[in-house]
Structure formats: C-alpha cells, structure tokens
SEROBA-13558 format. One record per atom (N, C-alpha, C, CB): residue in three letters; residue number from 0; x, y, z negated. Coordinates in steps of 0.1 Angstrom, whole numbers, plus 2048, in hexadecimal, padded with zeros to 3 digits. Each point is the difference from the previous one (the first is absolute). Glycine has a CB too. Example, Ala and Ser with C-alpha at 12.3 -4.5 7.8 and 13.67 -1.06 7.14 Angstrom:
% SEROBA-13558
    r    k   px   py   pz
  ALA    0  884  7C7  7B2
  ALA    0  7F7  80C  800
  ALA    0  809  80C  800
  ALA    0  7ED  7F4  7F4
  SER    1  80F  817  813
  SER    1  809  80B  800
  SER    1  7F8  80B  7F8
  SER    1  80C  7FA  816
This chain:
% SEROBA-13558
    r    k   px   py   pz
  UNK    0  83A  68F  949
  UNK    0  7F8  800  7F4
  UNK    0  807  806  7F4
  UNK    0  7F4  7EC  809
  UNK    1  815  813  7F5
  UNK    1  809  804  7F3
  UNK    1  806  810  800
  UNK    1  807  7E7  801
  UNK    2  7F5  81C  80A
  UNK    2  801  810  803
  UNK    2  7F4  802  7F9
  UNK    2  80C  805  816
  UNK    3  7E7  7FB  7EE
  UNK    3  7F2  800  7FA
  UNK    3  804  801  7EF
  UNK    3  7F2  7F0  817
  UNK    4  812  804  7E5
  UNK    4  7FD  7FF  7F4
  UNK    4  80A  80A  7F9
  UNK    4  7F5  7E8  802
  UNK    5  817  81E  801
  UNK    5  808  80D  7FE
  UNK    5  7F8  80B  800
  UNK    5  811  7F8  809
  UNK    6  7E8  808  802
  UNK    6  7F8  80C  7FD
  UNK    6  7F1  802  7FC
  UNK    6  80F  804  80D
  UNK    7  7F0  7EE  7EE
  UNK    7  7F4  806  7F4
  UNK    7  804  7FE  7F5
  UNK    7  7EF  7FC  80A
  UNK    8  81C  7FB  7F3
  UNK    8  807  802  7F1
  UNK    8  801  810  801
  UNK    8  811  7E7  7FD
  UNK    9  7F9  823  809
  UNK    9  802  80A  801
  UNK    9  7F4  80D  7FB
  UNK    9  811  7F2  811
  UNK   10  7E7  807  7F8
  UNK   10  7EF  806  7FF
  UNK   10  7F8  802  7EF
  UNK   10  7FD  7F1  81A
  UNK   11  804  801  7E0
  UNK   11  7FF  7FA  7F4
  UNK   11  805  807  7F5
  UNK   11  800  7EE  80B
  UNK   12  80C  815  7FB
  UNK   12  80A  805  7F3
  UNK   12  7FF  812  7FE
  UNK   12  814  7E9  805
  UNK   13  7E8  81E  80D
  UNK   13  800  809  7FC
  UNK   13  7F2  806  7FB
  UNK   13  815  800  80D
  UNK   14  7E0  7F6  7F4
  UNK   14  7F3  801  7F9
  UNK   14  802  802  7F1
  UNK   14  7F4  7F1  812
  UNK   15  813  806  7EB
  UNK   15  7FF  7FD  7F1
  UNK   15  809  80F  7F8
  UNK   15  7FF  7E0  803
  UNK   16  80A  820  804
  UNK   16  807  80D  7FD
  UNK   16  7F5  80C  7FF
  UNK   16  815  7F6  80E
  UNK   17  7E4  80E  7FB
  UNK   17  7F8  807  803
  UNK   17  7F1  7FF  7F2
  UNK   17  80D  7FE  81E
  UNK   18  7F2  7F9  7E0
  UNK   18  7F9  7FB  7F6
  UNK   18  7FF  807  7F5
  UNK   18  804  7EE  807
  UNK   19  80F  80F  7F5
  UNK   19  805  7FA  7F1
  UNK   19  800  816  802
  UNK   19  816  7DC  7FC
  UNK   20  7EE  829  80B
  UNK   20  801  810  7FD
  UNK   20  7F3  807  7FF
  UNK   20  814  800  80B
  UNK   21  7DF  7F8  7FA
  UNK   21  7F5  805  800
  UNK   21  7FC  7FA  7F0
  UNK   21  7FB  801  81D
  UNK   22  809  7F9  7DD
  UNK   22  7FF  7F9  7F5
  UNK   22  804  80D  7F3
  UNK   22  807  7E5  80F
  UNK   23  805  81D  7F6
  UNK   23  807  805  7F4
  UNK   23  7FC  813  801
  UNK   23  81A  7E7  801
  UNK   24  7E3  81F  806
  UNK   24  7FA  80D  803
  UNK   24  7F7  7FD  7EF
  UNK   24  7FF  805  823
  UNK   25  7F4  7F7  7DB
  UNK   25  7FA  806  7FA
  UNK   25  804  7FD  7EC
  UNK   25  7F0  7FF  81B
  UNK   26  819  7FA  7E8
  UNK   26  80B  7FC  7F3
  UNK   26  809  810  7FC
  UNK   26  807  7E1  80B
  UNK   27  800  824  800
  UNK   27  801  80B  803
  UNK   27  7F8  80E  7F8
  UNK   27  805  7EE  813
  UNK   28  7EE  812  7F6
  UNK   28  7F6  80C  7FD
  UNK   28  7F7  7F7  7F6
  UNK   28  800  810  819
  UNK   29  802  7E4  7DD
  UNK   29  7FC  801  7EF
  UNK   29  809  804  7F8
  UNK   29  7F3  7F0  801
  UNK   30  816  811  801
  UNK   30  80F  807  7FA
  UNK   30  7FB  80D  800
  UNK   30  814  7F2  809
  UNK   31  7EC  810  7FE
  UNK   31  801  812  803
  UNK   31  7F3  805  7FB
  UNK   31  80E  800  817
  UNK   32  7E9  7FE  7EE
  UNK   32  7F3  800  7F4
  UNK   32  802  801  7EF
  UNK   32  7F6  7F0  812
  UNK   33  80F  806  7EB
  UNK   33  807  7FE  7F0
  UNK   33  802  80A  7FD
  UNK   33  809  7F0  7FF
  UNK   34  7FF  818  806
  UNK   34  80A  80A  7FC
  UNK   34  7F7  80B  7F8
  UNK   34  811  7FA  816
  UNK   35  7DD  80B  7ED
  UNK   35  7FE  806  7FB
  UNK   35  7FE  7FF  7FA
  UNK   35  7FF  804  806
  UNK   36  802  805  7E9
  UNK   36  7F9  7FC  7F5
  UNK   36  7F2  800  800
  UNK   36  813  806  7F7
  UNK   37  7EB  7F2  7FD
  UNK   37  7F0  7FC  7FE
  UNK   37  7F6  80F  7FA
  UNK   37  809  7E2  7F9
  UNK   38  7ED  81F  80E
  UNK   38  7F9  80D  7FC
  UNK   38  804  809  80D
  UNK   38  802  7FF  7E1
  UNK   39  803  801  824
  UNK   39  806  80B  80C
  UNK   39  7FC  7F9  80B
  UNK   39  816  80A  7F6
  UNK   40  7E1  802  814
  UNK   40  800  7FC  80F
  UNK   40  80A  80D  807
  UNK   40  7E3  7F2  800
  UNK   41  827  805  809
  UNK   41  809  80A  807
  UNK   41  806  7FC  809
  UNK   41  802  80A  7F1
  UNK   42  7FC  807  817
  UNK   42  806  7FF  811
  UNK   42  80B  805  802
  UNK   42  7ED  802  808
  UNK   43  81B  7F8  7FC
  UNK   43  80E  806  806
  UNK   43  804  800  80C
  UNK   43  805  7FC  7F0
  UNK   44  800  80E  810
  UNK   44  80A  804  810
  UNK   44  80B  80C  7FE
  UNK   44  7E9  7FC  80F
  UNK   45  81C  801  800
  UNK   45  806  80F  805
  UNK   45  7FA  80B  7FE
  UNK   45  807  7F6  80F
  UNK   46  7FF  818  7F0
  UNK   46  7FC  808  803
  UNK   46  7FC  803  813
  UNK   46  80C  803  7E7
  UNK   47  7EF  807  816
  UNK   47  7FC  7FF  814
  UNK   47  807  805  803
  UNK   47  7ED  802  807
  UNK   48  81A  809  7F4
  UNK   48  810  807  805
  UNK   48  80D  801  801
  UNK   48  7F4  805  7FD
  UNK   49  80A  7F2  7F7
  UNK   49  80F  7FD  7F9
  UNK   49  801  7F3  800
  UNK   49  801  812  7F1
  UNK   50  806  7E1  816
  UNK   50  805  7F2  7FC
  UNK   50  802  7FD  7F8
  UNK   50  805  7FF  80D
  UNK   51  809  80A  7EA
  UNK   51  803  7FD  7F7
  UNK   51  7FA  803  7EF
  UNK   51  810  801  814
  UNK   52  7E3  804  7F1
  UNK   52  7F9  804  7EF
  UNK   52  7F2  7F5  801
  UNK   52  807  820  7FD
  UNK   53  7F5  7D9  7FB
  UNK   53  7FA  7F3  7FD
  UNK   53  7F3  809  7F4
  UNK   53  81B  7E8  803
  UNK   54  7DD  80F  7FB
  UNK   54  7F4  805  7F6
  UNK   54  7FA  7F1  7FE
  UNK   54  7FA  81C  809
  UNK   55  803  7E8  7E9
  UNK   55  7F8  7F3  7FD
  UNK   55  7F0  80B  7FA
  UNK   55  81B  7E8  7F8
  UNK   56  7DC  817  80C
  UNK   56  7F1  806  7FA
  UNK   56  7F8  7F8  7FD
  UNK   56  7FF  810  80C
  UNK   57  7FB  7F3  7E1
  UNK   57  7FF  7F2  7F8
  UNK   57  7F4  806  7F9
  UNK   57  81A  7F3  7FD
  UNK   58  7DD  807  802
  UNK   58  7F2  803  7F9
  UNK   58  7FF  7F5  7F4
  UNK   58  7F4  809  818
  UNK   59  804  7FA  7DF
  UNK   59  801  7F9  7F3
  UNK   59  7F5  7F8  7FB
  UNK   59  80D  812  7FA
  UNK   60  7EF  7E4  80D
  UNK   60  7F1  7FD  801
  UNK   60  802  7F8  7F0
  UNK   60  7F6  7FD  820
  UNK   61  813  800  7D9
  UNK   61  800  7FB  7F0
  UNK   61  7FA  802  7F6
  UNK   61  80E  7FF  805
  UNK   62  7F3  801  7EF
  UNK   62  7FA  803  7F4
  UNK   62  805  808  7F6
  UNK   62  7F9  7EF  806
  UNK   63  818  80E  7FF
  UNK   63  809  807  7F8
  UNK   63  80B  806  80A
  UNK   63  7FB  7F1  7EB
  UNK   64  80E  81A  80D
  UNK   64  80B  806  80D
  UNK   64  806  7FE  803
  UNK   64  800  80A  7FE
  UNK   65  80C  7F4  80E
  UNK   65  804  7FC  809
  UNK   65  80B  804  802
  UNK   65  7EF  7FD  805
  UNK   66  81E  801  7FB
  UNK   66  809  807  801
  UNK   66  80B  7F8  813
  UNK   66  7FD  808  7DA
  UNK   67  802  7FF  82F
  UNK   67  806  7FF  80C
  UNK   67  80A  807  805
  UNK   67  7EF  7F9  803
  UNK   68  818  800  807
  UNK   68  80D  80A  809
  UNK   68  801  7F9  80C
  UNK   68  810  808  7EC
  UNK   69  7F3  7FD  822
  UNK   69  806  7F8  809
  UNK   69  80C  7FF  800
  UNK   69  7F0  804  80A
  UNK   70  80E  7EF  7FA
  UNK   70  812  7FE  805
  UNK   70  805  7FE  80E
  UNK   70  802  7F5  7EB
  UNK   71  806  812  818
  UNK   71  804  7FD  811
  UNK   71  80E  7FD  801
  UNK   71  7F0  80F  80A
  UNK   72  812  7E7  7FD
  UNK   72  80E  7F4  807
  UNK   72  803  80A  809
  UNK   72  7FA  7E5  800
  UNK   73  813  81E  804
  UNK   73  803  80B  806
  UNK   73  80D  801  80B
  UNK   73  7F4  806  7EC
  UNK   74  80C  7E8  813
  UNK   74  80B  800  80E
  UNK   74  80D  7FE  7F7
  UNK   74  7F4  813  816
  UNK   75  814  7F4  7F2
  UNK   75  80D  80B  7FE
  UNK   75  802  804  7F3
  UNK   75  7FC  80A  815
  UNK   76  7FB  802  7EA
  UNK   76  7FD  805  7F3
  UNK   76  7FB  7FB  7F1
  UNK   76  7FE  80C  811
  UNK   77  807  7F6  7E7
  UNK   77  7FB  7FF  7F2
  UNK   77  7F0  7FB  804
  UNK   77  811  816  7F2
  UNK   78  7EA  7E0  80A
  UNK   78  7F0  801  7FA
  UNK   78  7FD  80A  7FA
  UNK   78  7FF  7ED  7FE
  UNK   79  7F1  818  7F9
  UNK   79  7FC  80E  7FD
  UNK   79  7F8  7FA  7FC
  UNK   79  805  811  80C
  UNK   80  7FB  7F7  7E6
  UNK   80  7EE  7FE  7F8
  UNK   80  7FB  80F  802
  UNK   80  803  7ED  7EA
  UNK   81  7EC  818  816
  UNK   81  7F9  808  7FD
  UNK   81  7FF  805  7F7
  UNK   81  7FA  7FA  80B
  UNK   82  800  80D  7F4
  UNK   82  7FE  806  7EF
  UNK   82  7F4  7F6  7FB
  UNK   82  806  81E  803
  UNK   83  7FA  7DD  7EB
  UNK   83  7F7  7F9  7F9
  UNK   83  7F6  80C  7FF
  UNK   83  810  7ED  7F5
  UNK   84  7E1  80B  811
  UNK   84  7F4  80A  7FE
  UNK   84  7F7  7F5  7F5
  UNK   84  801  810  81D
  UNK   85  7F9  7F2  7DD
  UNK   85  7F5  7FB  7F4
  UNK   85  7F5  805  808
  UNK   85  80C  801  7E5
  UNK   86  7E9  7F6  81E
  UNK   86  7F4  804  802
  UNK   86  7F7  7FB  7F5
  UNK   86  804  802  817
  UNK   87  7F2  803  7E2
  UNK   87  7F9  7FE  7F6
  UNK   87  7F1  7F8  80B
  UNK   87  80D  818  7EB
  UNK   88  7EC  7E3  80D
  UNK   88  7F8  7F4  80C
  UNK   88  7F4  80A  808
  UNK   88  802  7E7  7EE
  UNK   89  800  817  81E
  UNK   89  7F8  806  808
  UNK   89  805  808  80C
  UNK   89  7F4  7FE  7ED
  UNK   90  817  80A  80C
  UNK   90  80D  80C  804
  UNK   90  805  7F7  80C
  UNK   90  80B  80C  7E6
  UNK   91  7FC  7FC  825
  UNK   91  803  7FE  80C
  UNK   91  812  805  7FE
  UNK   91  7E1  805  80C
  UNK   92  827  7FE  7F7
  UNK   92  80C  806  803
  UNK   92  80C  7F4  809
  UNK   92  7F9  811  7E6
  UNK   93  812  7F7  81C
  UNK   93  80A  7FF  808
  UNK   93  80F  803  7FD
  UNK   93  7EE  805  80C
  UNK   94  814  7F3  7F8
  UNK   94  812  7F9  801
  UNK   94  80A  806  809
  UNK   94  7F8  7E9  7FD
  UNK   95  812  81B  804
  UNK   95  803  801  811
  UNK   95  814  802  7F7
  UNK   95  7E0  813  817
  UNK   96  824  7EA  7F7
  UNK   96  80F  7FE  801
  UNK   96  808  803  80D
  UNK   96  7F9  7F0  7F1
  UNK   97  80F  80E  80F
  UNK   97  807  807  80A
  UNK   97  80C  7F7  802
  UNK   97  7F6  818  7FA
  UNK   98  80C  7E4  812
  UNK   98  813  7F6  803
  UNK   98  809  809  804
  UNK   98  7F8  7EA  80B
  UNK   99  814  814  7EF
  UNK   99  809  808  805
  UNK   99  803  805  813
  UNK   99  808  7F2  7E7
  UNK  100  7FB  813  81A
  UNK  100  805  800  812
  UNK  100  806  7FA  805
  UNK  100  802  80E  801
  UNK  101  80A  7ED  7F7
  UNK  101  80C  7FA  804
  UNK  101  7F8  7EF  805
  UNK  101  815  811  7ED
  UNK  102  7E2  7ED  80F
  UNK  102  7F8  7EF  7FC
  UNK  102  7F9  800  813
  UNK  102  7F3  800  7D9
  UNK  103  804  7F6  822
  UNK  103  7FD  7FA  812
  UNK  103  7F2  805  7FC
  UNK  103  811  7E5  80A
  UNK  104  7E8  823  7EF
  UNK  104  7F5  7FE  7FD
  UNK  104  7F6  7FB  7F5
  UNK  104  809  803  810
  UNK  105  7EF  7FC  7F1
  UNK  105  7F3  7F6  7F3
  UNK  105  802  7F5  807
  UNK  105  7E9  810  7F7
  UNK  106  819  7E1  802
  UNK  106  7FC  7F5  802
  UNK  106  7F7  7F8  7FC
  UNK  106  80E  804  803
  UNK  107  7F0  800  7F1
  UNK  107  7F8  7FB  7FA
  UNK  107  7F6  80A  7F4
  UNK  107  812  7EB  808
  UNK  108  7E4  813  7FA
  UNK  108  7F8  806  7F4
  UNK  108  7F5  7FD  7F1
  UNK  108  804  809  816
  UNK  109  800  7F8  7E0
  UNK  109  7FB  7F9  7F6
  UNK  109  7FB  80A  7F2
  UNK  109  811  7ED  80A
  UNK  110  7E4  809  7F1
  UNK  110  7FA  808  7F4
  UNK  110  807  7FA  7F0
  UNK  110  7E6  804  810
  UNK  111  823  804  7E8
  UNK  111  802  7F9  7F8
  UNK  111  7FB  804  7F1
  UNK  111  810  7F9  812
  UNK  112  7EA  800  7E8
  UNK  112  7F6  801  7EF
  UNK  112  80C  807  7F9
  UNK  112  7EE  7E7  7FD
C-alpha cells in the first residue's frame, strides 16, 4: 500500500507542476502584447530568407502620429534597433533590423514607441 501512495503522491505533484506552467504561459503572452504601443496594430517576424533580419509592420489605426522601431535580442550579438518610422493616422510602414553574424540569431522580437 505505501508504494501506491508514492506513486500517486508522485502523480499529484507532477499534475500540479504541469498546471502551475499551463498557468503562467498566458502571463507571458500579456506581457508581450503590452509591448505595443497604443494606436498601432503590428506584425512581426523573420525575414523568409534571412534569420538574422527581423521586421516589425505597423499600421496607425490612431488619431494622432505614431512614432515606432523594432527591436531584436540577438543572442551572442549586440541587440539592434530599426530605423524610427512616424506614421501619421491611417499610414501603414516598416521597421526592420538586422543581428550581427557572430550572435545565435533573433530571439526575440519587439515593437518599441
């Protein structure tokens, strides 16, 4: 009997574990959400050819203008900002950057006001 109850304590614990990480994911992706500024809807990614070059593409659904850049985490390498683009409200435009070689790649990708 005390074997039994080892292994559903065991069972128990790795449920809750499994829980507590299903828990904390979307704590996570509201963070990351945040990050855009307000008035801007925008998509980012890789390039399709290049790993190391990132884009952030930002439309201006606001009232007033908008001033954006991406930023990309870059491993190895230096992090990287884009060039600052202003979109006046309605205007559409693009960010883009590039990680050094020497780096592991894009890790991360962000819009910053």
């Amino acid at each position: 009997m005390r074997s039994v109850s080892k292994a559903v304590l065991r069972d128990v614990a790795a449920a809750g574990a499994a829980v507590a990480l299903v828990l904390a994911v979307p704590v996570v992706t509201a963070g990351t959400a945040a990050a855009t500024p307000p008035g801007l809807s925008c998509d980012t990614g890789k390039h399709a050819v290049d790993e190391y070059t990132g884009f952030a593409l930002c439309s201006n659904g606001g009232s007033a203008p908008q001033t954006f850049w991406v930023h990309l985490v870059c491993g190895w390498a230096p992090d990287v900002d884009g060039e600052h683009i202003t979109l006046a409200p309605g205007q559409s435009g693009q960010s883009t950057a590039h990680c050094g070689d020497i780096g592991t790649g894009i890790g991360e990708i962000s819009v910053q006001p």
